[in-house]
N, C-alpha and C positions, 0 to 999 in steps of 0.2 A: 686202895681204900683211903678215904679222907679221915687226915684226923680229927675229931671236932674239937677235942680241945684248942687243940693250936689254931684253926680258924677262930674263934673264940676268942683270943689272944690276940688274932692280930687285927679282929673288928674295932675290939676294945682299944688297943692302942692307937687306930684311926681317927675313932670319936676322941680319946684324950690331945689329937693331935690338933682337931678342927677347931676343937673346946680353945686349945690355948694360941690357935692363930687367931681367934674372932678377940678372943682377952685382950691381942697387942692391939689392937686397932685401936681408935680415936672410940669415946666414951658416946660421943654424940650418933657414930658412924652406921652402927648396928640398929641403935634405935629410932633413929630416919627413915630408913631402911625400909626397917618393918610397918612402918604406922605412919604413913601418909595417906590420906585417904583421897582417892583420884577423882569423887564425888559423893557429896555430902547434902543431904535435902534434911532443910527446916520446914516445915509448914504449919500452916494452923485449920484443923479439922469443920467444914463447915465455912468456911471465909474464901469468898471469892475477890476479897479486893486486894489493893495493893498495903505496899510496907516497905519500912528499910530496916532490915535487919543486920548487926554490926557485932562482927566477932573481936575481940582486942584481949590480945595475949597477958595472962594473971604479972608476966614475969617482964616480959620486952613490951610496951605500950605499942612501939614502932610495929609489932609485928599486928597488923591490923586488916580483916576482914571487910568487906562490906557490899552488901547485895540486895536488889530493889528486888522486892517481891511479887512475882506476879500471881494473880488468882490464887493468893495464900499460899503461894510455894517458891522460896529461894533455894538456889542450886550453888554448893560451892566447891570447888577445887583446891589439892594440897593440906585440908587441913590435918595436923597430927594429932590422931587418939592417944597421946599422950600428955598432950597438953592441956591447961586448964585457962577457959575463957570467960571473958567477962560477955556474956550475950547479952546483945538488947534490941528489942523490935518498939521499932515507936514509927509515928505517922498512919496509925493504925485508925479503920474509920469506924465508929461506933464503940473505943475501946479505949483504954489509959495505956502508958507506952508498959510495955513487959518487960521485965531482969533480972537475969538469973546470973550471980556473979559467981558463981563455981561451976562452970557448963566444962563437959569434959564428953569432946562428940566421939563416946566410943562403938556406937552401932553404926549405922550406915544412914540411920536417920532418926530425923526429932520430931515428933507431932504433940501439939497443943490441942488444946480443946477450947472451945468458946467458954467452962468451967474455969480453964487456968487464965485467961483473962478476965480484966475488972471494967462491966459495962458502963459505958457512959447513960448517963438518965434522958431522957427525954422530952422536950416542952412541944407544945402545939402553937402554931403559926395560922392564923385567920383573916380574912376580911372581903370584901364586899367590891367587886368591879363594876363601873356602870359608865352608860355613854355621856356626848356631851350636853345632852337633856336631860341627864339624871335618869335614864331609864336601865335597868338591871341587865348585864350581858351574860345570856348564859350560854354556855357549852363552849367557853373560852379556853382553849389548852393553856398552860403552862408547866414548863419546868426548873425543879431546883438542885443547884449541884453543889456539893461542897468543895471550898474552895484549897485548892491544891492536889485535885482527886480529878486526874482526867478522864476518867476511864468509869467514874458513877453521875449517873444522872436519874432524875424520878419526874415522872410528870401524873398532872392533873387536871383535870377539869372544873370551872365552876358551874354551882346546880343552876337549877329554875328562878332564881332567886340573885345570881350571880356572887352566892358565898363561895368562898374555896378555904380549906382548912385543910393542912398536911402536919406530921411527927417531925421533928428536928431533932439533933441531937446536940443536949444544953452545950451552950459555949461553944459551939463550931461555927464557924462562918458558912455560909450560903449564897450564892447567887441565884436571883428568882426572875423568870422572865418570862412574862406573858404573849401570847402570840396572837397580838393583834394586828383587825387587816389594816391596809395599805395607809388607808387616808388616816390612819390615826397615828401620833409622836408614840416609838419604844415606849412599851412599859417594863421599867429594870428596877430591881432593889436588891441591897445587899440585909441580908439580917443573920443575924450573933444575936441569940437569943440567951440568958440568963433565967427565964421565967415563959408562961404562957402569953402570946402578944396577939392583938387583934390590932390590923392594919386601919379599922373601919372602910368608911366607902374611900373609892379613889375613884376620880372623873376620868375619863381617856378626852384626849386632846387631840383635837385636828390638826394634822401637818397645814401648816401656812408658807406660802410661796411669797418674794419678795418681787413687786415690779417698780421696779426704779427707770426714771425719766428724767433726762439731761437735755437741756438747750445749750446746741452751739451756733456761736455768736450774738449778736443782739437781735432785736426785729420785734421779740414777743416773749412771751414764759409759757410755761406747763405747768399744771396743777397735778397734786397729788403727786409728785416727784419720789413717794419711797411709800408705798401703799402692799400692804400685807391681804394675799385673797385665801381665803378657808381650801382645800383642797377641793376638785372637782367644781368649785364656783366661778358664776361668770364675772366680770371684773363689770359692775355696775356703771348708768350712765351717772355723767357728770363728775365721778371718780378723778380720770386723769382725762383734761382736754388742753389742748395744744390752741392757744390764742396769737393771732398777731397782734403787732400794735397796727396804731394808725398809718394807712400807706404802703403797709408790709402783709406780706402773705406767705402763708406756709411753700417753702421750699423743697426739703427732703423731711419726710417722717417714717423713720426705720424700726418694727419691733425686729429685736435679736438678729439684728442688719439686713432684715429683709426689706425692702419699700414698698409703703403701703400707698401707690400711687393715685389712689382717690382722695389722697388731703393735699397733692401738691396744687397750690393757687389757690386754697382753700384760706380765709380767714380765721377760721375756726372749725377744729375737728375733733370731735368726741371718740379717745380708743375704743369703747365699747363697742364699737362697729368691727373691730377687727376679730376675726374670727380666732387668733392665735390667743387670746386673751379672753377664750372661752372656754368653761373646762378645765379651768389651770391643775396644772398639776406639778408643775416646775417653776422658776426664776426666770424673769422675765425684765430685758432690758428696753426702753426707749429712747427716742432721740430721734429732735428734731431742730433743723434748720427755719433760718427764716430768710427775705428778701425781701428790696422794694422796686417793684416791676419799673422796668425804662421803656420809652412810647419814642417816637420817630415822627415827627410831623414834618410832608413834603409839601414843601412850595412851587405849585404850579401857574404858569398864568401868560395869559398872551396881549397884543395889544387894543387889546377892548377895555381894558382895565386898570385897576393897581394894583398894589399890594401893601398896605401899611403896617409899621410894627406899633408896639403902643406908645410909643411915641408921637405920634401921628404920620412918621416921618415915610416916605416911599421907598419899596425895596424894589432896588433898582433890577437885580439881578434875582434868581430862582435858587432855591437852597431848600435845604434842610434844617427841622430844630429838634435837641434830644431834651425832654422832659420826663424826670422819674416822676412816679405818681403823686398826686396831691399838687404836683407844681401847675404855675399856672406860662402859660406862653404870651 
């Protein structure tokens, strides 16, 4: 038969004994221990964007948290439900930065509510896009992102009318960017609104292409030497023509070093012939040479005759003369 007393007796003395070896340990030892938490989630209820949320210890500064939040939810490891922290989530989008300087994460987790945060107010952003006739473009996409928020972006359209009007949130920066076609320059703007702003109208711009035209060596010039053509247009006559001088005649003329061999021996050649300079869409280089054509005159003759130079004098013998053009023999 068991005694229960004496069991009784010797449970108790077991507990008294575990009680007084946990006693001699390090003060810090036991409460480590216990209250480390292997993962800890802050969120905020209703908020899908980002955030940096920063734990830093009431006691030790150094001992310091920090966690980017995704879709309103940061994950953290180690923290001690013992300790007491200074929390603070800021970078927050539509919102002032949140702080709670006696945070003490003793559940397993924190949720906020869009209540426990203080909303930022809201101004409206306006204005009017139209071509480069002033005529109104509608059903023009664009979108605006606030800046340092990779992960949000909003888009819109302008009406019948080519207005667009969207909500911002006051004092945040924005990048705005309209999505137009090809032949037209970016449309970009940054806005940090304070207040309600109307852009009024804004003109879209034609990309312009540059065609630059170099003469090397002498002989002749080129006109329109650095000529800007609207996108999609043709590069008009008289624009850039390649002249010789007197006695000289076009040599080599190269768009973007191809040769365009209907101007060589040409005295004058209009680029608007050239098909590559039609349609422009790109940068466009010229270049043209020039020369003064050399001629060969042979001296033939037998004895029925003479031959005189302008001298009057007789050529005894049969030869050749080289004369470049304009010269006279």
């Amino acid at each position: 038969m068991v005694n229960k007393k004496s069991v009784s007796k010797k449970f108790i003395a077991i507990l008294l004994a575990v009680v007084l070896v946990i006693a001699t340990l390090p003060v810090g030892f036991a409460s480590v221990f216990a209250a480390i938490k292997n993962e800890y989630v802050i969120s905020v209820k209703d908020y899908d964007y980002s955030g940096i949320v920063t734990l830093t210890d009431k006691n030790n500064a150094d001992n310091k948290f920090e966690q980017e939040m995704t879709k309103g939810t940061a994950k953290f490891d180690n923290l001690n439900d013992e300790t007491t922290y200074d929390l603070k989530i800021t970078n927050l989008y539509g919102f002032n930065d949140y702080s709670n300087d006696n945070f003490v994460p003793s559940d397993n987790s924190f949720e906020l509510s869009n209540s426990d945060l203080t909303a930022i107010d809201t101004v409206n952003v306006s204005g009017r896009i139209v071509d480069e006739n002033s005529t109104a473009v509608d059903n023009l996409e664009f979108t605006y992102s606030p800046v340092g928020f990779t992960d949000i972006s909003f888009s819109g359209t302008t009406d019948d009318n080519g207005k667009y009007s969207f909500d911002v949130y006051k004092d945040v920066e924005y990048n705005v960017e309209f999505n137009v076609d090809k032949q037209y320059n970016e449309v970009k703007k940054t806005v940090n609104a304070s207040q309600d702003e109307n852009f009024g109208d804004e003109k879209l711009s034609l990309k312009q292409f540059a065609i630059t035209a170099t003469v090397n060596g002498n002989g002749g010039k080129i006109t329109g030497d650095s000529t800007m053509i609207d996108y999609g247009k043709n590069l008009q006559e008289g624009t850039i023509v390649a002249t010789a001088d007197k006695n000289y005649v076009i040599d080599t003329l190269t768009v973007d070093g191809e040769k365009i061999e209907g101007a060589k021996g040409e005295e004058r050649y209009d680029l608007a012939e050239v098909d590559a300079l039609k349609n422009v869409k790109d940068n466009h280089s010229v270049s043209v040479s020039f020369y003064r054509p050399t001629y060969e005159i042979t001296i033939n003759y037998n004895k029925n005759g003479t031959v005189k130079d302008n001298s009057d004098n007789p050529v005894s013998n049969g030869g050749t003369v080289i004369l470049q053009q304009g010269d006279e023999a």
